[in-house]
C-alpha positions, -999 to 999 in steps of 0.1 A, spaced: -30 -147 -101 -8 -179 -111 1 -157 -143 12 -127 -119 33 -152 -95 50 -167 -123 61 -132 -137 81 -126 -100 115 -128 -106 139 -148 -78 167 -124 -71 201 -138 -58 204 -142 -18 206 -115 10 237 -126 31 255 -97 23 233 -71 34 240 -51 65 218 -51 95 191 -24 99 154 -17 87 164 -12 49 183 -48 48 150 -62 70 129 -52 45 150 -64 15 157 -99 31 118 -102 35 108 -88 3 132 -116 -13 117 -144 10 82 -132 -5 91 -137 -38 105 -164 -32 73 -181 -18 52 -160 -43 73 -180 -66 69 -217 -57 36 -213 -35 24 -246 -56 55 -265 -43 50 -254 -7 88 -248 -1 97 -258 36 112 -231 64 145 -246 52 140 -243 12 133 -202 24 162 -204 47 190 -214 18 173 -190 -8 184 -161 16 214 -171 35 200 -173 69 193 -201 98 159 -209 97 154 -196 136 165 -161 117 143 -164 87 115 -173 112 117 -145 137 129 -117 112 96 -125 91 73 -125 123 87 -96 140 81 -81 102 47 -89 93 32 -105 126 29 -139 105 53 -168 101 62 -178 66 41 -210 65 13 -185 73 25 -160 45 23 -184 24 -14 -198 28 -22 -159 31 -13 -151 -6 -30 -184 -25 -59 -178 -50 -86 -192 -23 -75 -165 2 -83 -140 -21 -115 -156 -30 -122 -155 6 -110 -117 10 -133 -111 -22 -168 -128 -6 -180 -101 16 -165 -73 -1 -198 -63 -12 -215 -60 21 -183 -45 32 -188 -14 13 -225 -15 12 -220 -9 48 -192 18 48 -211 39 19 -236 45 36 -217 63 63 -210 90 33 -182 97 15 -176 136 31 -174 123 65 -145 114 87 -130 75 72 -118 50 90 -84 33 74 -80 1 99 -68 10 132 -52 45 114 -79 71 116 -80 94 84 -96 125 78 -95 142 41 -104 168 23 -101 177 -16 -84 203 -32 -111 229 -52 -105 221 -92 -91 252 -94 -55 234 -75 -64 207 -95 -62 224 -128 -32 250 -120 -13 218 -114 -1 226 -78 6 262 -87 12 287 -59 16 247 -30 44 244 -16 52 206 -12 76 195 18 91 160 13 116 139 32 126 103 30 118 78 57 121 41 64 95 18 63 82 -18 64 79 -19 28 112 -6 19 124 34 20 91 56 15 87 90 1 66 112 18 49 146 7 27 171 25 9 203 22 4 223 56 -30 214 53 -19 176 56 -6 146 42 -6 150 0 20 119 -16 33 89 -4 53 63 -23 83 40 -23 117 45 -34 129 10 -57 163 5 -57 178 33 -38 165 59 -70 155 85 -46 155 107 -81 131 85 -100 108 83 -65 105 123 -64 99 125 -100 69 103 -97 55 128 -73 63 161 -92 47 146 -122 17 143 -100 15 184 -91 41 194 -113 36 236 -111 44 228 -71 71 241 -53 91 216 -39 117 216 -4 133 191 12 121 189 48 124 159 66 117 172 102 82 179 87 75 148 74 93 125 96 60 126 122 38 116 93 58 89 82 58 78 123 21 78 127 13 62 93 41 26 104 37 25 137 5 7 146 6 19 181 0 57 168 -32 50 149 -58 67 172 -89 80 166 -88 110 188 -55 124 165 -69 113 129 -42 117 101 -52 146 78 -49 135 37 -53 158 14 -68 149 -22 -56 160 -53 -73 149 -83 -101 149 -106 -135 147 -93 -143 112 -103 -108 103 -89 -114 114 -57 -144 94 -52 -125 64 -61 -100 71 -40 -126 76 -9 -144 47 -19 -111 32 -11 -103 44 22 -138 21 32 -125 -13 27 -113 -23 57 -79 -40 72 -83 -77 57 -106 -71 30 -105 -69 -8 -128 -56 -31 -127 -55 -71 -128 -27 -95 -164 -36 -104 -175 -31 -72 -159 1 -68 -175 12 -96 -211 0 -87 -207 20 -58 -199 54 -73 -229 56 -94 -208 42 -128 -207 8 -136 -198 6 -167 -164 26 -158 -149 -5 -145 -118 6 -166 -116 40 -157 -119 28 -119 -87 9 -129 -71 38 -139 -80 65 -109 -68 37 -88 -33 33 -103 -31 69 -98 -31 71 -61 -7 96 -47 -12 86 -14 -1 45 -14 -10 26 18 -32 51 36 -55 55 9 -55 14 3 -53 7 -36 -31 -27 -26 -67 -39 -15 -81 -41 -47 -81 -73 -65 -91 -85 -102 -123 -104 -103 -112 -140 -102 -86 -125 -70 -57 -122 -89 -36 -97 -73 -36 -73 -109 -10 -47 -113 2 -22 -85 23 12 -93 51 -1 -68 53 -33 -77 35 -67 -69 56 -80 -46 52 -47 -25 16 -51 -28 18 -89 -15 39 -76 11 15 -52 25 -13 -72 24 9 -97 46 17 -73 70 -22 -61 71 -31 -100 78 -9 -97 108 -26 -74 122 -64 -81 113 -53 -116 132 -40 -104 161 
């Protein structure tokens, strides 16, 4: 984890930015990096403060209202022995969830989610004959990209840097015989219900569609088991499907998730709990495990 942290680069401040959730999330993911950064120095609310160009009283309430955590609590949250801790009962965690099965309804959290899996034949004809609706959509982790089938939810991802291009390509590649439209009336209830905690109900379960190989969807619904505040490892996935000697190939099927955040791949940690690599990002991935902690505390 201390060799991840270091690799974070500090990134000039975010006084200039104008008001509104895009420039939230930008002034927060800075502040995270910046703590990721010098976690060992245990910078003070001020040291934060200067780094982005805000009063501390700003920095303070912007990160709470964000995440639900101040950034003395952020801070402790993302240290090796948290993730140790987050690692301990990971086992028994999924022991318990597995048995439940891995075709019945799932339980993400508080956000309720159902899936299904595409028949190999989808898988293989690359998406030929789908249509795929996809719109744009703010988030607490920086602009998202979502993408569904009318049977239900089937991509969801982050845009970096305002490359809305790059962010849609990452998604074709994924089905790339698809038909693709712009529709953001479609998606924009999707993208409500998935970052607004006080639409996660069981009674209305979001719909998920998997697309994938068979081994990957197992992974991936091995995933959707580990619970709001937990970790688990690659090895234990892996234990867990039947295979585990495939800890690499768990690795892999992970970093291919289409469906970031609901299916939770940001909750799986290397062995010794360094935070290990994540499709969008590290910093993303220590910002939604923040913003999970948050909630699991309150």
């Amino acid at each position: 984890m201390l060799d991840t942290l270091r690799d974070i680069t500090i990134e000039p401040s975010a006084i200039d930015l104008p008001d509104g959730p895009q420039a939230d999330y930008e002034r927060v993911r800075r502040i995270i990096a910046f703590i990721s950064e010098r976690w060992r120095e245990q910078p003070s609310l001020e040291a934060i403060a200067d780094h982005v160009g805000l009063s501390t009283t700003h920095v303070h309430h912007l990160f709470r209202r964000w995440s639900g955590l101040s950034p003395k609590a952020f801070l402790q949250a993302i240290t090796l022995d948290n993730a140790k801790v987050l690692l301990a009962s990971s086992a028994s965690v999924l022991d318990a969830t597995y048995e439940v099965g891995l075709s019945g309804p799932a339980r993400l959290h508080d956000l309720f989610v159902t899936h299904e899996a595409m028949t190999p034949g989808d898988y293989k004809a690359g998406g030929l004959g789908l249509t795929m609706r996809f719109g744009f959509h703010p988030s607490p982790f920086g602009e998202a990209i979502l993408v569904a089938t009318e049977r239900g939810l089937a991509g969801l991802g982050f845009v970096d840097e305002g490359d809305r291009e790059s962010a849609l390509a990452d998604m074709r590649r994924r089905w790339p015989r698809a038909e693709y439209i712009e529709d953001t009336a479609s998606t924009a209830p999707l993208a409500r219900r998935i970052f607004n905690p006080t639409q996660w109900q069981a009674e209305q379960p979001l719909r998920v569609v998997l697309i994938g190989t068979d081994f990957e969807i197992r992974v991936w619904q091995t995933l959707l088991r580990i619970p709001l505040g937990r970790a688990t490892t690659y090895s234990d996935i892996a234990g867990h499907i039947g295979k585990p000697s495939a800890c690499r190939a768990v690795g892999a099927a992970v970093g291919k998730n289409p469906v970031s955040f609901v299916v939770p791949c940001h909750r799986v940690l290397g062995r010794s709990g360094a935070l290990t690599g994540y499709h969008w990002g590290i910093t993303r991935k220590q910002a939604i495990l923040g913003w999970e902690a948050g909630r699991s505390l309150g």
